[in-house]
N, CA and C of each residue as an Amber inpcrd file, in Angstrom:
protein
   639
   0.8350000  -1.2160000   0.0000000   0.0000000   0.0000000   0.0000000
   0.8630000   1.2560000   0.0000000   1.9000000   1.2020000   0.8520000
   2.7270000   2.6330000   1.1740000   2.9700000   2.7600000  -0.0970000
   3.7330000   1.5800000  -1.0770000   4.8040000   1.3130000  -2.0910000
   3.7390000   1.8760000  -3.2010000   2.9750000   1.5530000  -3.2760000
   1.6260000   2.0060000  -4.4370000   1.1690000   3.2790000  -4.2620000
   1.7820000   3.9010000  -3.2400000   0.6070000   5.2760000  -3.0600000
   2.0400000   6.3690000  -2.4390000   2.7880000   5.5520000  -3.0260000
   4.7020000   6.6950000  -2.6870000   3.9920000   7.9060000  -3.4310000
   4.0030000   7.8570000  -4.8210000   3.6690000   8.8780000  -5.3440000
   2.7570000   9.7220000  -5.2890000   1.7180000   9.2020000  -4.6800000
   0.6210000  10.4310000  -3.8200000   1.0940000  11.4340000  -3.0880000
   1.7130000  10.8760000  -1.8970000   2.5180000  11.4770000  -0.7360000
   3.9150000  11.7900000  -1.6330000   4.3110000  11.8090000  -2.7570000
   5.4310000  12.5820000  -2.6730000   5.1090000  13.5840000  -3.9360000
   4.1480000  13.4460000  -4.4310000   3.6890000  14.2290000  -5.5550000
   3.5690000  15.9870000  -5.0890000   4.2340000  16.6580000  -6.3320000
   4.1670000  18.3780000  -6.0390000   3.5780000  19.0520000  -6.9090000
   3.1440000  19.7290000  -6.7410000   2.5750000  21.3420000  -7.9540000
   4.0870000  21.9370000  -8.1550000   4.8810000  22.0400000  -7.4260000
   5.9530000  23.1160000  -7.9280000   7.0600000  22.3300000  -8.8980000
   7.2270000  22.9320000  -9.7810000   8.0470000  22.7660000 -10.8430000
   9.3560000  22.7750000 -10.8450000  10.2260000  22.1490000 -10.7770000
  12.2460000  21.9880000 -10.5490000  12.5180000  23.6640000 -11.1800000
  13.0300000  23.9760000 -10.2990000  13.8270000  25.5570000 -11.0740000
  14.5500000  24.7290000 -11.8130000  15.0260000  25.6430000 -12.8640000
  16.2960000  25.4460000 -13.3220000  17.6470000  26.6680000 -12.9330000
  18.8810000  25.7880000 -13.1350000  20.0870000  27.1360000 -12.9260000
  19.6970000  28.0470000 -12.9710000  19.5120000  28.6760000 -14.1540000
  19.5640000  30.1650000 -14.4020000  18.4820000  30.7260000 -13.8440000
  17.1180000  30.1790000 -13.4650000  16.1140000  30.9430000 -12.4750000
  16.3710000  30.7900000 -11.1540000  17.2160000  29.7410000 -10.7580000
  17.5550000  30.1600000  -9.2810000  18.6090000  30.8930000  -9.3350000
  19.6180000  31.1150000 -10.2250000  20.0930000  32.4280000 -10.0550000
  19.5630000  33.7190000  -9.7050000  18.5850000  34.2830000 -11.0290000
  17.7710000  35.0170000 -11.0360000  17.1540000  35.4630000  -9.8900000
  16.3000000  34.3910000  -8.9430000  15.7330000  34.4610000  -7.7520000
  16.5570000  34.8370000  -6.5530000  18.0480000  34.3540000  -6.9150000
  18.8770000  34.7470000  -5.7040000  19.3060000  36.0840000  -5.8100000
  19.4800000  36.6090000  -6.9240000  19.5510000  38.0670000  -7.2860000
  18.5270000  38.9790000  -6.8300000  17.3990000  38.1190000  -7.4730000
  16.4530000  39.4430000  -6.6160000  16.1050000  39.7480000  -5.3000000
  16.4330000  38.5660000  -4.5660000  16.1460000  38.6950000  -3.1240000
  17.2550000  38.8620000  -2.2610000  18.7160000  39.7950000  -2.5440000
  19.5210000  40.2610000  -2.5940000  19.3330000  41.0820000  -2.5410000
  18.8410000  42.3570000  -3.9020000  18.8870000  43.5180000  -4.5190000
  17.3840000  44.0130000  -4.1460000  16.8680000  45.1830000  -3.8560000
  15.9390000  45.6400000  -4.1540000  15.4950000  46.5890000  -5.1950000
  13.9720000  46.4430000  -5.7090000  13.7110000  46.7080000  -6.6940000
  13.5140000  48.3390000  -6.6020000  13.8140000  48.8440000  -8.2990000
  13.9920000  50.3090000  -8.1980000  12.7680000  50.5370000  -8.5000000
  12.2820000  52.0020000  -8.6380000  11.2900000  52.1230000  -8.4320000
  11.2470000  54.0650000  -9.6060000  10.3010000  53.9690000 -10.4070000
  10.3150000  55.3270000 -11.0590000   9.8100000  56.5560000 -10.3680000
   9.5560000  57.7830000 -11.1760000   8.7550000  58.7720000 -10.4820000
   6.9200000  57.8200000 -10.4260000   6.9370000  56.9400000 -11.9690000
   5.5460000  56.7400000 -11.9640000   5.3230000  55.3800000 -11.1680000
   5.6710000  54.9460000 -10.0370000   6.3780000  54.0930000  -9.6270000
   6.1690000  52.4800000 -10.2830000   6.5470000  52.5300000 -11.7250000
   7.1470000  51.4460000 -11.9510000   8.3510000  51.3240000 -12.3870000
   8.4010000  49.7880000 -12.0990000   9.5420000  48.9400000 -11.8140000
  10.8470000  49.2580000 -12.8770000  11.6060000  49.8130000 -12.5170000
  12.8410000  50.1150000 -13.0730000  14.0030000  49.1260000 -13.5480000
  14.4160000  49.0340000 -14.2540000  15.3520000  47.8590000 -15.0020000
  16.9370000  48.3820000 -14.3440000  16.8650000  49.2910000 -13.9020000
  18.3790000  49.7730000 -13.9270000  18.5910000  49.4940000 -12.2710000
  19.6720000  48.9450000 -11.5440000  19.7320000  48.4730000 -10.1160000
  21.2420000  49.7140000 -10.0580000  20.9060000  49.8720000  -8.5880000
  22.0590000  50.7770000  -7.7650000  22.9760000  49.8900000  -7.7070000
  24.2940000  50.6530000  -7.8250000  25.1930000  50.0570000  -7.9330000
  25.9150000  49.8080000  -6.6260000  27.3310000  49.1400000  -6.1500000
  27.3400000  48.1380000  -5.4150000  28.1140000  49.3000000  -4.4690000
  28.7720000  50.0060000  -5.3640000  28.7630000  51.7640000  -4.6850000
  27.9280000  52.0630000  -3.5620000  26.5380000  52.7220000  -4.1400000
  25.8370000  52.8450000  -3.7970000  24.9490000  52.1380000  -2.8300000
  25.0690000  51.5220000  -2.9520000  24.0830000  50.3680000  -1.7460000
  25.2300000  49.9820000  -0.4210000  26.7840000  50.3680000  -0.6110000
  27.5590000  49.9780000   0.0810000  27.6650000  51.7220000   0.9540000
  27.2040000  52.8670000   0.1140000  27.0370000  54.1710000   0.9250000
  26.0440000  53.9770000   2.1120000  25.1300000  53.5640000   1.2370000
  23.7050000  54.1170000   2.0260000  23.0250000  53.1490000   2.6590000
  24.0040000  51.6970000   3.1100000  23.8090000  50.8680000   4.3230000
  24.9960000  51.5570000   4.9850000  26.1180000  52.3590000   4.5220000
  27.1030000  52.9700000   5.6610000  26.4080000  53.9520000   6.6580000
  25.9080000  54.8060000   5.8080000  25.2090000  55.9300000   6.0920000
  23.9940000  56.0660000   6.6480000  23.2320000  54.6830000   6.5130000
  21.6710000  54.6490000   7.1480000  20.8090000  55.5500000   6.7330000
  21.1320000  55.4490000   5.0940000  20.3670000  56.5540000   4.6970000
  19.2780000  55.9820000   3.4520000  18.1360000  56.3780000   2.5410000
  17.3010000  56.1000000   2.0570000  17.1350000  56.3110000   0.9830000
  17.7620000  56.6730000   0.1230000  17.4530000  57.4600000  -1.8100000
  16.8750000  56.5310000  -2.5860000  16.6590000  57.1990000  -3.4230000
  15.5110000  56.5900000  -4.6750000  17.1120000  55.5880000  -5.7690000
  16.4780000  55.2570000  -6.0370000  17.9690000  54.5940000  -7.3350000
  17.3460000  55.1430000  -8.4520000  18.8070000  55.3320000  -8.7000000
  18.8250000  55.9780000 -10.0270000  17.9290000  55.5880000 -11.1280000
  17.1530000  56.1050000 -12.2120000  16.1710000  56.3280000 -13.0900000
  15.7540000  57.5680000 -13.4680000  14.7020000  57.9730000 -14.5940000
  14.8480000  58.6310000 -15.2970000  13.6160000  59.7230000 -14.3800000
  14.6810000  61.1130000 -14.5220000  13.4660000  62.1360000 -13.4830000
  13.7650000  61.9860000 -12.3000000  14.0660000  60.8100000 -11.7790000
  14.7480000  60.5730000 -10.6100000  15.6660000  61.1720000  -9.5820000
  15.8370000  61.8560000  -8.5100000  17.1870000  62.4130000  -7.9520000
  17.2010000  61.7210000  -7.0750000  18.7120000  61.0190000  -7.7030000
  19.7160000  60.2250000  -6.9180000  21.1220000  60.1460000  -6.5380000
  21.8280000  59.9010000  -5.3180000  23.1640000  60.2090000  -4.9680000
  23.9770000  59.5580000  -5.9350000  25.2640000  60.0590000  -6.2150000
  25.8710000  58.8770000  -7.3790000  27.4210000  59.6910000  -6.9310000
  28.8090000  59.0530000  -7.0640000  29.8460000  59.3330000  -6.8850000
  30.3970000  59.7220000  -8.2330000  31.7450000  61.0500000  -8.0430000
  31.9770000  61.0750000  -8.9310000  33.2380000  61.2300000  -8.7640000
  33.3990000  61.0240000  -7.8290000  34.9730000  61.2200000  -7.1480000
  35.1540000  62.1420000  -6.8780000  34.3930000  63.2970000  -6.5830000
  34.3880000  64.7520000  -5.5160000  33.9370000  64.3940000  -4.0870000
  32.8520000  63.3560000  -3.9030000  32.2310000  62.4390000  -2.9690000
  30.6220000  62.9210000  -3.4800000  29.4830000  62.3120000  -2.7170000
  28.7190000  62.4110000  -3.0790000  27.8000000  63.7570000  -3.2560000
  27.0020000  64.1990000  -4.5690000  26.3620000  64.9590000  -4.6950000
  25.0030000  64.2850000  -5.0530000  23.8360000  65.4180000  -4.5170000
  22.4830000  64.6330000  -5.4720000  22.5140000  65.3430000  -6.5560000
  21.9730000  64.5670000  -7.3600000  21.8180000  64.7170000  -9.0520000
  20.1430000  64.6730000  -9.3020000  19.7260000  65.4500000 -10.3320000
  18.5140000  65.1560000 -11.0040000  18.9230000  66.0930000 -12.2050000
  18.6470000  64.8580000 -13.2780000  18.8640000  65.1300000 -14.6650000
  20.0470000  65.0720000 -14.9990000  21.0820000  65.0100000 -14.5080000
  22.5730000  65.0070000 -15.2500000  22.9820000  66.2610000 -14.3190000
  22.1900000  67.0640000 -13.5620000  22.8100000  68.4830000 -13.2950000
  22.8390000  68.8190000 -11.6270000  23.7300000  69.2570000 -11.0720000
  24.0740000  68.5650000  -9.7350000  23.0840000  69.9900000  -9.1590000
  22.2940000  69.5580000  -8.1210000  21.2730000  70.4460000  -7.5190000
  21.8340000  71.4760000  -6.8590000  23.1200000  71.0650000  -6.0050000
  23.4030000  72.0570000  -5.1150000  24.1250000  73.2320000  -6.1500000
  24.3030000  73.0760000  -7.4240000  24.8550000  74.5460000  -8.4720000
  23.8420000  74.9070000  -8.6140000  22.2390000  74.9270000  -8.5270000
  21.1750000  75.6690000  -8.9710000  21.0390000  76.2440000  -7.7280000
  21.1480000  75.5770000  -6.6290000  20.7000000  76.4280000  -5.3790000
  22.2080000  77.2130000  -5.2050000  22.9000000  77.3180000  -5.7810000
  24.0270000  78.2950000  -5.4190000  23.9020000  79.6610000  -6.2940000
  23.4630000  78.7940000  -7.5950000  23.4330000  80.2940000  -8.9350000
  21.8700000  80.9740000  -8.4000000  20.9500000  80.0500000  -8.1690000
  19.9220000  81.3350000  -7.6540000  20.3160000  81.7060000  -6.5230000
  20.9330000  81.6290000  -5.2480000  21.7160000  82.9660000  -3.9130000
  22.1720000  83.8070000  -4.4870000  23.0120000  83.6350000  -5.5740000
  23.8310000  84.1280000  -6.1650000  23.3040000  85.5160000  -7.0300000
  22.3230000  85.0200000  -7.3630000  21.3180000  86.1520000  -8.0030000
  20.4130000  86.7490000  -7.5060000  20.0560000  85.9740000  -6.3630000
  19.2910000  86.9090000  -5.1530000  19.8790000  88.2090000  -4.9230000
  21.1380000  87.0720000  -4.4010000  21.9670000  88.0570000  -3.2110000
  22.3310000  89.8980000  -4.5300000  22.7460000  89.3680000  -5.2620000
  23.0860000  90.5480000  -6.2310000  21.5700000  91.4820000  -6.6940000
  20.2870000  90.9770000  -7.0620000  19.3110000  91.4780000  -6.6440000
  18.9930000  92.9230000  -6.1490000  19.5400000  91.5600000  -4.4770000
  19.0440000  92.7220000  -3.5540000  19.9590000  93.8440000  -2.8680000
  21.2910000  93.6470000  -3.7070000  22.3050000  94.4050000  -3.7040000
  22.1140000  95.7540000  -4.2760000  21.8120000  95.2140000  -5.7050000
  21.8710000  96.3040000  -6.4250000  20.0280000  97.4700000  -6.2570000
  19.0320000  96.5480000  -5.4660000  17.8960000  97.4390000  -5.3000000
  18.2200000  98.6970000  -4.4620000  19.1810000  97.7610000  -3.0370000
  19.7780000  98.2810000  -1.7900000  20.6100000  99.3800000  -2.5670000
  21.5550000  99.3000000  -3.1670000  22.2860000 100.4530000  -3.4220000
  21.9410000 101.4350000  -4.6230000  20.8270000 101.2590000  -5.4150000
  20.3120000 102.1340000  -5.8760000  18.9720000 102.7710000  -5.3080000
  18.3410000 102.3260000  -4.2860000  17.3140000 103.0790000  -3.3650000
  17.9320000 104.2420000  -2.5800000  19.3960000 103.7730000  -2.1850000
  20.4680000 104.4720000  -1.0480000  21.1070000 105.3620000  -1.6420000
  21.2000000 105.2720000  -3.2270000  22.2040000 106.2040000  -3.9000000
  21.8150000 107.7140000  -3.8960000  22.7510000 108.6260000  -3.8660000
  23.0240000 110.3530000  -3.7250000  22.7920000 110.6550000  -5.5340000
  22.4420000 111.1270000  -5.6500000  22.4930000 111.7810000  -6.8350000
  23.5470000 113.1680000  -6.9650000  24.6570000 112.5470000  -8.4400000
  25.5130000 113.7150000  -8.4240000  25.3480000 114.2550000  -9.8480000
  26.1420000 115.3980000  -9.6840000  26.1370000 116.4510000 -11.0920000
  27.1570000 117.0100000 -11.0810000  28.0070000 117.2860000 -12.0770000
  29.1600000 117.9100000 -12.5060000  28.8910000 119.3470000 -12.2420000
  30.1640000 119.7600000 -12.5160000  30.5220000 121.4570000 -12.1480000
  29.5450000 122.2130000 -12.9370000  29.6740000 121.4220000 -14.7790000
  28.9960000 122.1010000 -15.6940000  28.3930000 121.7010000 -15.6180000
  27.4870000 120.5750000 -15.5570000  25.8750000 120.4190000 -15.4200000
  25.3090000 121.6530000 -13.6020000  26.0340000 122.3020000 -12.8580000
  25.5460000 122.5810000 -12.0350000  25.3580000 124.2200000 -12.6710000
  26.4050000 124.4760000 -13.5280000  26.1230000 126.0040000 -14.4330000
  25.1230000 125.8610000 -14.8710000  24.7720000 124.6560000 -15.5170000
  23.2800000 125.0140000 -16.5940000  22.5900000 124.8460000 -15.7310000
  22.2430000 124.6800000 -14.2200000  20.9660000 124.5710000 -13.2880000
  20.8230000 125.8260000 -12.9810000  21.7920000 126.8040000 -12.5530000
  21.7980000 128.2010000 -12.1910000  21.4260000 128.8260000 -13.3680000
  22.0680000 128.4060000 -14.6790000  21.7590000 129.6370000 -15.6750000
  20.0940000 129.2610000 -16.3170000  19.6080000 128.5290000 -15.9550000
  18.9000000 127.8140000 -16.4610000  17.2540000 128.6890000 -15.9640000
  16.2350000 128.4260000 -16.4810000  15.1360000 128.9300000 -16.4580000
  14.2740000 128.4400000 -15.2760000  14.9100000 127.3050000 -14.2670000
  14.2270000 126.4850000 -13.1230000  15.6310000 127.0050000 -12.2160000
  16.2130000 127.9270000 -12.1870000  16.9790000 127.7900000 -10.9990000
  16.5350000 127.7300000 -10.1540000  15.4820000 128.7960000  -9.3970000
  14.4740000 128.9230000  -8.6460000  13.9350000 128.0490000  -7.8810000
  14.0910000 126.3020000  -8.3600000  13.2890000 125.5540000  -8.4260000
  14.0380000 124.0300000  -7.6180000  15.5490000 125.3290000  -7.5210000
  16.3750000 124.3100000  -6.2770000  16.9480000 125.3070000  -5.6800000
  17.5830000 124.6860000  -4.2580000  17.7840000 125.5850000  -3.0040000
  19.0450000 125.3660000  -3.6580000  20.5110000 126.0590000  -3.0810000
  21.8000000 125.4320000  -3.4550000  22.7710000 126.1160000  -2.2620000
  23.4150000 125.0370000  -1.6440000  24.4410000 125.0810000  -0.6610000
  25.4720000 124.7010000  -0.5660000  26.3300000 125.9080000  -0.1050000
  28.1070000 125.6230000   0.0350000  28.2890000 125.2720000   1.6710000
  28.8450000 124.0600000   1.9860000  29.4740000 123.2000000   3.5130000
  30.7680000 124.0200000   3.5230000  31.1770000 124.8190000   2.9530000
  32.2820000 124.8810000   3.0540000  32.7670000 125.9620000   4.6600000
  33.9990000 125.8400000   5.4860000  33.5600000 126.8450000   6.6730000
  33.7640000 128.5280000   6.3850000  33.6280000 129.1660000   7.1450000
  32.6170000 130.8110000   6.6530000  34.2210000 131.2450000   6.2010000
  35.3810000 131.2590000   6.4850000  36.4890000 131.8400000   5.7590000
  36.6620000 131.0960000   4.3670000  36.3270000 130.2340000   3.6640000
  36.2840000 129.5620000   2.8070000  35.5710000 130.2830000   1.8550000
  34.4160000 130.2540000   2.2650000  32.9710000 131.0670000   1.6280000
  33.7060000 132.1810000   1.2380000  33.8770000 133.1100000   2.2120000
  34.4390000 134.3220000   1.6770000  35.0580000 134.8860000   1.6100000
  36.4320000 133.6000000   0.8070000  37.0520000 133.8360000   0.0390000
  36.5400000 133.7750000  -1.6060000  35.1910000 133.2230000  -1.5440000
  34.9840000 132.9730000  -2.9150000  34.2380000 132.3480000  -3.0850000
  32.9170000 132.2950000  -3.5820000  31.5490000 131.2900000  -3.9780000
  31.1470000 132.0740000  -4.1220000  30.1140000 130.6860000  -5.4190000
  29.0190000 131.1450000  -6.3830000  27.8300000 131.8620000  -5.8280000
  27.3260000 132.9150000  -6.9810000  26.6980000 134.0820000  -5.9440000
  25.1430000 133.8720000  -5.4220000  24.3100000 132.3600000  -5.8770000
  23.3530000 131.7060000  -5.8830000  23.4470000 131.0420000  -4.0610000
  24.7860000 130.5480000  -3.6930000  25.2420000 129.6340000  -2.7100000
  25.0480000 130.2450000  -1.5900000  24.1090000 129.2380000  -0.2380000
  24.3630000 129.9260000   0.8520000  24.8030000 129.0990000   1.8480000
  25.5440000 129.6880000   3.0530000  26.6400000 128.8780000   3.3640000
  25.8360000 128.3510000   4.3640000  26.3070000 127.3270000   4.6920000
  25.2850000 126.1840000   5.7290000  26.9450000 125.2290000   6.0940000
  28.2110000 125.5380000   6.5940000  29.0240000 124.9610000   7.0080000
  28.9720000 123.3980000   7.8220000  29.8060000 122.7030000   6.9500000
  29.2690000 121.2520000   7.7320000  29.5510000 120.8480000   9.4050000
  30.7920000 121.5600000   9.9160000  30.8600000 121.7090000  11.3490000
  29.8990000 122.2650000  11.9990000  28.8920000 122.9210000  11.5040000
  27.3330000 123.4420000  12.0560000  26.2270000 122.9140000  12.2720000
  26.1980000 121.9750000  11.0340000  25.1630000 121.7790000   9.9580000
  24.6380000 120.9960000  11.0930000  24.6500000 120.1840000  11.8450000
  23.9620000 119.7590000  12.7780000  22.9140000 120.0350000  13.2920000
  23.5040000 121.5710000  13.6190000  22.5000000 122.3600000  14.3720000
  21.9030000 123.4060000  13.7420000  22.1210000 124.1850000  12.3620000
  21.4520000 124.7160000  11.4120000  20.6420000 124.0570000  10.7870000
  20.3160000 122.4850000  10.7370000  20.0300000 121.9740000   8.9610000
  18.0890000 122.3580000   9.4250000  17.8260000 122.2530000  10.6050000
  16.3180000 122.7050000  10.6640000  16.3580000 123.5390000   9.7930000
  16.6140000 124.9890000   9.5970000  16.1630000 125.3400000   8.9460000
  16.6060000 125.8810000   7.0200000  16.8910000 124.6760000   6.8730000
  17.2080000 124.3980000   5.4870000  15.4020000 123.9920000   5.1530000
  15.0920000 124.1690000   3.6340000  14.0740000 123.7350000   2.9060000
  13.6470000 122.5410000   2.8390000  12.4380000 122.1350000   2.6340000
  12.2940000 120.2990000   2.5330000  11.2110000 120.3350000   1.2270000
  11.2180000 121.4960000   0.6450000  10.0150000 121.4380000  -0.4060000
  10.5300000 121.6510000  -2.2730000  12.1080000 121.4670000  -2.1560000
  12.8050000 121.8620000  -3.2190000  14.0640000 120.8020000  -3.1620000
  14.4220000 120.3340000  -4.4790000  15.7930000 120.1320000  -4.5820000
  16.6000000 120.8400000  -4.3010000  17.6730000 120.1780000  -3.4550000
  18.8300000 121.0030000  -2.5690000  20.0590000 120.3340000  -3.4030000
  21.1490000 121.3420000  -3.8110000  22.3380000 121.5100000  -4.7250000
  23.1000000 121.7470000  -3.4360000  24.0380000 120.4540000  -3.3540000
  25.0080000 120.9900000  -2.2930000  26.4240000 121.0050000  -2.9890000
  27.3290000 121.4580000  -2.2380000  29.0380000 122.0460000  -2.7250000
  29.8870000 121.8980000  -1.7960000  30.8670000 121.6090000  -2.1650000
  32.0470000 122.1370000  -0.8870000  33.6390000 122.0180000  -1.9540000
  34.7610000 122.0650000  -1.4440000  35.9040000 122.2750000  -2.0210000
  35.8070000 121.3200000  -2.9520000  35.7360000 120.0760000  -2.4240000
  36.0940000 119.0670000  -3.4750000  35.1310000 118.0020000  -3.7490000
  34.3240000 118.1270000  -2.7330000  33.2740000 116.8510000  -2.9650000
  33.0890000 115.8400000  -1.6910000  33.9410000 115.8370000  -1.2420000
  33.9540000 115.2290000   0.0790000  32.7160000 115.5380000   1.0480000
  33.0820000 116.8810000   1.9240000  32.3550000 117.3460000   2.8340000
  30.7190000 117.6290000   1.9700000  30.3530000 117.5680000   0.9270000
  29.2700000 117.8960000   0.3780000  28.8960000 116.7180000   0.4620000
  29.2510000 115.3570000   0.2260000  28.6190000 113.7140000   0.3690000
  28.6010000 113.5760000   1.5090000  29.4300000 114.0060000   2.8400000
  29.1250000 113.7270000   4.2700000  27.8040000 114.5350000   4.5100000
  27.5990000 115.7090000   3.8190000  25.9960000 116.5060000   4.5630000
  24.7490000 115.7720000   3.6850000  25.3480000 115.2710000   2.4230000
  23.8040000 114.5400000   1.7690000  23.7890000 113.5740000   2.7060000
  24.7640000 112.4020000   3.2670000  24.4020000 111.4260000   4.1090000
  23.7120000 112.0100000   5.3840000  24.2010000 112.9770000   5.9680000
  24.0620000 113.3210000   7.2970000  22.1890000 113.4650000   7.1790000
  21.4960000 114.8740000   5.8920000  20.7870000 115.0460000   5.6250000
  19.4990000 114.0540000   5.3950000  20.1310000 112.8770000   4.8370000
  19.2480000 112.1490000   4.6020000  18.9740000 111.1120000   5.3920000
  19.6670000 110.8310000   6.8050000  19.3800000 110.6020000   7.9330000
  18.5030000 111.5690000   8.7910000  18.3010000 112.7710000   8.0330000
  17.4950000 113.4910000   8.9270000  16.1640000 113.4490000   8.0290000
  15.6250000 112.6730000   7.2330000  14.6720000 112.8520000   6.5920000
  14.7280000 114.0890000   5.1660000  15.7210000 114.3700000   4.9970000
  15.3700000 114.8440000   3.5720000  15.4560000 114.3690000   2.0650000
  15.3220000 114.4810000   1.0520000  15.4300000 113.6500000  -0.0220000
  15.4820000 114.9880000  -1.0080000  15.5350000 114.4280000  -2.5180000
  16.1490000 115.3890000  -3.4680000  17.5390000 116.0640000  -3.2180000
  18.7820000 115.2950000  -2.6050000  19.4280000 115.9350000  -2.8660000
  20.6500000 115.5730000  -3.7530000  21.3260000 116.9910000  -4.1800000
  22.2000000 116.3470000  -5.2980000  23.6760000 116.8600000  -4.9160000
  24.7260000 115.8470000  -4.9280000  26.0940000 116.4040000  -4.7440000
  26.6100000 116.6030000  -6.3410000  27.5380000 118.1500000  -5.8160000
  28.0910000 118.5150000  -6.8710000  29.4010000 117.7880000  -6.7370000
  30.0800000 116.9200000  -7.8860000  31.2820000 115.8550000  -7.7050000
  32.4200000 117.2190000  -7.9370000  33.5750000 117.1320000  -7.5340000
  34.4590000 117.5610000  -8.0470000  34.6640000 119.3780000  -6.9530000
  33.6620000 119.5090000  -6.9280000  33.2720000 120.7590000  -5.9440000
  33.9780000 122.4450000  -6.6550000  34.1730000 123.1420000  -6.0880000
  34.5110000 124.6650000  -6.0850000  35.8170000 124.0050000  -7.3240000
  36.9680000 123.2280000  -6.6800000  38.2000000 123.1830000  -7.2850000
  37.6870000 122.4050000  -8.9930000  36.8250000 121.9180000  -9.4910000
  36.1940000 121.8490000  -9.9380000  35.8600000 123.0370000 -11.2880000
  35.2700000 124.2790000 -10.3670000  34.4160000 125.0260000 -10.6710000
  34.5750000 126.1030000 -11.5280000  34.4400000 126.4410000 -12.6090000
  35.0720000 127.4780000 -13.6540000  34.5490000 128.5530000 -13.6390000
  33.2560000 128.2630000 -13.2700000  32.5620000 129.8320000 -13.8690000
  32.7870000 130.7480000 -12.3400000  31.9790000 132.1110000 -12.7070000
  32.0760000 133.2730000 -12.3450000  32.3350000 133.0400000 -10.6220000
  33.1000000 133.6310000  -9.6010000  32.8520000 133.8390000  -8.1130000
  32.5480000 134.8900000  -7.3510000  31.9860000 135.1810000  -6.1270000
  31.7870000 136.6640000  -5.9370000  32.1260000 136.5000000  -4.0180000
  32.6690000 137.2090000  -3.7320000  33.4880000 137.1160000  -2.3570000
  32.6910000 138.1950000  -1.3690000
């Protein structure tokens, strides 16, 4: 009975692998499967690199595929990648363009407005003189030795305590010897709330036309 009915009791549904599928099988249950953005199954496996990082590291990335950002060595050490193009240069070139941005908003909101000797002749000779205040920093022996006959003296060792009553309803033309002390009173000034004002570059030494003492 046993001998007649062996093959009952030893009979299977499962089919003999052959070599090359138990290879196969030992491979895959080794390796884990990659995975896309659309998450299917990816043909391309992390390399031995890679799987030897990120069991070092205890860390988690996608394997490489298409759209994909994944760590990969290139012998700099590791960067993430998506698309061929290493992420951390996009997040550097946009700071990079921020930062300059907000440089250049910052220093053209902050900027003085200047005018040459001769652009400051054609404001005086001009049909709007009227239409700006204009001041020499320079100190009172300076003055009169010599300035333009439009200019009234508002000395910057003062100016502290004079600038109340300077104008706030007109462009203000400021001056001094050379240009210097005339950019210290636009700064000073425009810490005190005024605006429109313009330094003359180059100042008196500068200055060609007519003087009156």
């Amino acid at each position: 009975f046993f001998h007649e009915n062996c093959s009952f009791f030893c009979k299977t549904d499962a089919r003999a692998e052959t070599p090359a599928e138990a290879r196969r099988s030992s491979r895959s249950k080794e390796q884990p499967q990659a995975f896309s953005a659309a998450g299917v199954k990816s043909r391309r496996q992390p390399s031995k690199t890679t799987r030897s990082f990120n069991r070092a590291n205890k860390i988690s990335v996608p394997f490489p595929s298409v759209g994909v950002p994944y760590l990969s060595a290139n012998g700099e050490g590791y960067k993430l990648k998506t698309g061929g193009i290493t992420v951390w240069k996009w997040i550097m070139t946009g700071m990079i363009a921020a930062g300059a941005a907000i440089f250049m908003l910052l220093n053209s909101a902050g900027a003085e407005e200047e005018i040459s000797t001769k652009e400051l002749e054609e404001k005086l000779a001009g049909e709007q003189a009227d239409d700006y205040y204009f001041v020499d920093v320079r100190e009172p022996d300076e003055f009169e030795e010599g300035h333009i006959a439009q200019m009234e003296n508002y000395p910057l060792s003062t100016l502290s305590e004079d600038y109340a009553s300077l104008p706030q309803d007109k462009p203000m033309v400021i001056i001094c010897r050379s240009g210097n002390r005339s950019e210290q009173a636009v700064e000073f000034l425009e810490q005190e709330g005024f605006d429109d004002l313009i330094n003359v570059e180059g100042g008196m030494l500068d200055w060609e036309g007519e003087t009156v003492q």
